[in-house]
C-alpha positions in Angstrom: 135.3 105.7 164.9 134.4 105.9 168.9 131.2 104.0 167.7 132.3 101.4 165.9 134.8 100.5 168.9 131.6 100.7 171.1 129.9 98.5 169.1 132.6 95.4 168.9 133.0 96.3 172.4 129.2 95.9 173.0 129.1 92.5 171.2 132.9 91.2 171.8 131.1 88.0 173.5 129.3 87.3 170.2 132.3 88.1 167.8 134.2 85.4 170.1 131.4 83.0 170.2 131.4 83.2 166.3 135.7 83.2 166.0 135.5 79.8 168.2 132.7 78.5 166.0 135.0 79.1 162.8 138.2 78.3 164.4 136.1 74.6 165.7 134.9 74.2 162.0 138.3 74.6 160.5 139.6 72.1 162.9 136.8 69.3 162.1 137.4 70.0 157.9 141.9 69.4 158.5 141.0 66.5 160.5 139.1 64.5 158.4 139.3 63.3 155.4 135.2 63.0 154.9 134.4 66.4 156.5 136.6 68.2 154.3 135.8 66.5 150.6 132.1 67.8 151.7 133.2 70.7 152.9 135.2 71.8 149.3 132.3 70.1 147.0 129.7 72.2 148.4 132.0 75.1 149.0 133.2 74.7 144.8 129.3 74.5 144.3 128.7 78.0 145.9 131.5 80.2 144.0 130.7 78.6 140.7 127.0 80.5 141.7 128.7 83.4 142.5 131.2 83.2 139.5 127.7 82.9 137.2 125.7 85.4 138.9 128.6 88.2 139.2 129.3 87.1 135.2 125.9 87.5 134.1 125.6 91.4 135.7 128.6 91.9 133.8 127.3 91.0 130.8 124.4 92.7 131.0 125.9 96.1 132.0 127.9 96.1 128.9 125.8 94.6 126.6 124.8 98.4 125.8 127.8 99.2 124.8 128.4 95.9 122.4 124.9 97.2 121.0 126.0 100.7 120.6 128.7 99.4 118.7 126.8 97.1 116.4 124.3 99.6 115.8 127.4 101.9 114.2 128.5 98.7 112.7 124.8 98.7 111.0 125.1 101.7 109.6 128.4 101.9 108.1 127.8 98.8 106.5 124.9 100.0 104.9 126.7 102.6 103.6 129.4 100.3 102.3 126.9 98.0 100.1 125.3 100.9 98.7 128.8 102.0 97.4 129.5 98.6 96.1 126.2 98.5 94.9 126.9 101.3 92.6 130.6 100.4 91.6 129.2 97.1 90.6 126.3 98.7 87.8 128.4 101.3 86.6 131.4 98.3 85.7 128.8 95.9 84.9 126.1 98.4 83.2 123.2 96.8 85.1 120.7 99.2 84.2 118.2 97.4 86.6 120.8 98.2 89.3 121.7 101.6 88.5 117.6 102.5 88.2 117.6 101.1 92.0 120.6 102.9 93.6 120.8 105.8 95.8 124.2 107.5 95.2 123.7 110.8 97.4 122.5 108.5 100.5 124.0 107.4 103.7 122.7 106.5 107.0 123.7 107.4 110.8 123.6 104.8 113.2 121.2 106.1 116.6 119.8 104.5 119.2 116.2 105.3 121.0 116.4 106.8 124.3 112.4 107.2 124.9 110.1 105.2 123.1 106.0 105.8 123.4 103.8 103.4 122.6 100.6 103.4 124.6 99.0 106.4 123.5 97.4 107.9 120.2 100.3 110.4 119.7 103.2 108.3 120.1 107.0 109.2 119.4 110.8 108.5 119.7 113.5 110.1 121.1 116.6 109.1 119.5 120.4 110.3 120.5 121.7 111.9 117.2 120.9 115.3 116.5 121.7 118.4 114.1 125.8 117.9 115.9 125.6 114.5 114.4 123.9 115.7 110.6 120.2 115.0 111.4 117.8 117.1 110.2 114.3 117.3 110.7 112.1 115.5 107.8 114.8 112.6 107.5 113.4 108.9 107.6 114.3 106.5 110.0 114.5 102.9 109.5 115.8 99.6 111.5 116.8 96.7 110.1 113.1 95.4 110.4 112.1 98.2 108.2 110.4 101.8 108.2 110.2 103.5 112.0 109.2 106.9 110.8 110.4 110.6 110.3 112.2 113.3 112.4 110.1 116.0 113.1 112.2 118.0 115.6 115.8 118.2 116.3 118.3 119.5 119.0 122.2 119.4 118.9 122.5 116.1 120.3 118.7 114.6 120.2 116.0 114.1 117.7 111.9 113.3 117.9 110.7 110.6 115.3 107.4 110.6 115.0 106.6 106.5 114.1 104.7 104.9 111.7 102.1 104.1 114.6 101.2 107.8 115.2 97.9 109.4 113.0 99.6 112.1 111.9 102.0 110.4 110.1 101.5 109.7 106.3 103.8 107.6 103.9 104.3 107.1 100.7 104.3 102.9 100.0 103.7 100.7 97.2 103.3 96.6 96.8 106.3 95.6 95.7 104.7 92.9 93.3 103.1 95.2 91.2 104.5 98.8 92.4 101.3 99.6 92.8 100.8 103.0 94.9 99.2 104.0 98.0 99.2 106.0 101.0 100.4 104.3 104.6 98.4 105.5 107.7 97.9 104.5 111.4 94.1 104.4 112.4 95.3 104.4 116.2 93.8 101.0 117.2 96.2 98.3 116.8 99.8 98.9 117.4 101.7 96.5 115.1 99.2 96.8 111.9 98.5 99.5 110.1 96.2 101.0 107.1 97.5 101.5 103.6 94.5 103.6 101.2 94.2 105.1 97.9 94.5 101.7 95.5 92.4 101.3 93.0 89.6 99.5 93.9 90.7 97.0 90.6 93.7 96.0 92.1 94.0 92.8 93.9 96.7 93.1 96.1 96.6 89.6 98.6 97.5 88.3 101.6 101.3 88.2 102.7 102.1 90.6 99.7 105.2 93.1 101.1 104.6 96.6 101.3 107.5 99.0 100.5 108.5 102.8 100.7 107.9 104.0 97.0 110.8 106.2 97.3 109.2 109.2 95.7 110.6 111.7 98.4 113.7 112.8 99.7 113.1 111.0 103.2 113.0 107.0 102.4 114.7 105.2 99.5 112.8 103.5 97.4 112.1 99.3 98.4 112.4 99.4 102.4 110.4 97.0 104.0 107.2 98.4 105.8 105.0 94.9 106.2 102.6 92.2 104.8 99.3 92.7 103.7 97.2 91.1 106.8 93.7 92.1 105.4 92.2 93.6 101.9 88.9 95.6 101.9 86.6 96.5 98.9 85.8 95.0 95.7 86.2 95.9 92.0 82.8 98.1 92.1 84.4 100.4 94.8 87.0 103.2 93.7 89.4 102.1 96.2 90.1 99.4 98.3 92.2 99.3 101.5 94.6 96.9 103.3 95.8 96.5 106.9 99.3 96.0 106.9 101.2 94.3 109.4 104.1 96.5 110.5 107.7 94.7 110.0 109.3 97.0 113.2 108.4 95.9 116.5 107.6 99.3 118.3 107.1 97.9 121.5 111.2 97.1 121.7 112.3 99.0 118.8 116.1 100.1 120.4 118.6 100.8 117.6 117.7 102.8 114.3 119.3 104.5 111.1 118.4 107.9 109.9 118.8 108.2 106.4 120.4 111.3 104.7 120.3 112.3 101.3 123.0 114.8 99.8 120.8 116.8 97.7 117.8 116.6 100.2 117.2 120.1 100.6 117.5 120.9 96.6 114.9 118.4 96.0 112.5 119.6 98.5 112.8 123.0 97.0 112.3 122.3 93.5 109.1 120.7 94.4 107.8 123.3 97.1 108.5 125.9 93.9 105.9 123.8 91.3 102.6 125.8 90.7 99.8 123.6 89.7 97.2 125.0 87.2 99.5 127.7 85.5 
């Protein structure tokens, strides 16, 4: 306290200097009738910046928790439509519907906390763990389309390792013909990668959409994956294979969904227990 009175005592000439300059420019703007339309243009001017500049840091700082809430949103809608999905085949007996549905699935909205990109062994961190019901082996889409699988899990956190990491493998088809493959990364460009094992007869073509074949307990059948970008091989060779560009952005990749299935576990056991050859 002792120095702050030291210091206005230090400076009082200043501190009247500028109370005389104020009290002088006060005087000038009630005076006149030109001064002080100037004076309350230019000074409307400045908190209209201020308004839009305070209003903007506003809206950014809770922008993250609109977004949090959407991302829930997301999810719980998901899980509405596939409920009306299947109310509306079993009352309407769509076969094609009922072949299509995924009755012992539901999703949980997360979002990514630590995304990796730039290297060969890239993964996610997203905030929804085994507290929330994520396990590991669980896909993980967005709305753009596949993002990967949990591989590790904590109460409250989980790693995804992403399409866009070698060691990940996934089961895919082309949607126009179902035809099946295998969905890898080859580590050299970010947003495409490599689908193998198709026939070498097959003919899939630029733009054609790649989807999850939905022969596992981790992704439902039909989500989007990407376009074929590239086809190589011919007929002569055994198999042919495409580069596929990646619906998900993983450079900005923010909100996701893990998808659970009910009976994951007692699928993955039955086939773990099948003994080839006997």
């Amino acid at each position: 306290m002792n120095r702050i009175i030291a210091f206005f005592l230090k400076h009082v000439v200043f501190f009247q200097f500028l109370l005389l300059e104020v009290l002088s420019f006060m005087l000038i703007v009630n005076a006149n009738e030109f001064q002080r339309s100037v004076f309350f243009r230019y000074a409307t001017a400045a908190m209209a910046n201020v308004y839009e500049v305070t209003g903007a840091v506003a809206d950014y700082f809770g922008l993250r928790s609109v977004n949090d809430a959407l991302a829930q949103e997301n999810a719980e809608l998901k899980n509405e439509i596939e409920g009306l999905r299947e109310q509306v085949a079993y009352l309407t007996h769509d076969t094609l519907i009922m072949s299509e549905l995924h009755q012992d699935l539901r999703y949980i909205g997360a979002k990514v906390v630590y995304n990796s990109v730039s290297q060969m062994q890239n993964y996610l961190i997203i905030d929804k763990g085994f507290g929330q019901g994520v396990e590991e082996d669980m896909g993980v889409v967005s709305a753009d389309g596949v993002v990967g699988v949990v591989q590790r899990v904590s109460e409250n956190y989980a790693v995804v390792i992403p399409v866009v990491n070698p060691v990940q493998r996934i089961s895919a088809k082309i949607k126009a013909d179902n035809q099946l493959g295998s969905l890898v990364w080859d580590g050299r460009r970010i947003g495409v990668a490599q689908m193998e094992e198709i026939p070498g007869h097959v003919k899939p073509g630029a733009g054609d959409t790649i989807v999850t074949s939905g022969y596992s307990a981790i992704f439902p059948s039909g989500i989007f994956i990407g376009t074929v970008d590239s086809v190589y091989g011919g007929e002569s060779d055994p198999f042919c294979k495409v580069d596929v560009r990646l619906g998900v952005d993983f450079r900005s990749v923010e909100y996701v969904m893990v998808a659970v299935y009910k009976n994951r576990d007692e699928l993955s056991g039955l086939k773990n227990t099948l003994k080839y050859g006997e």
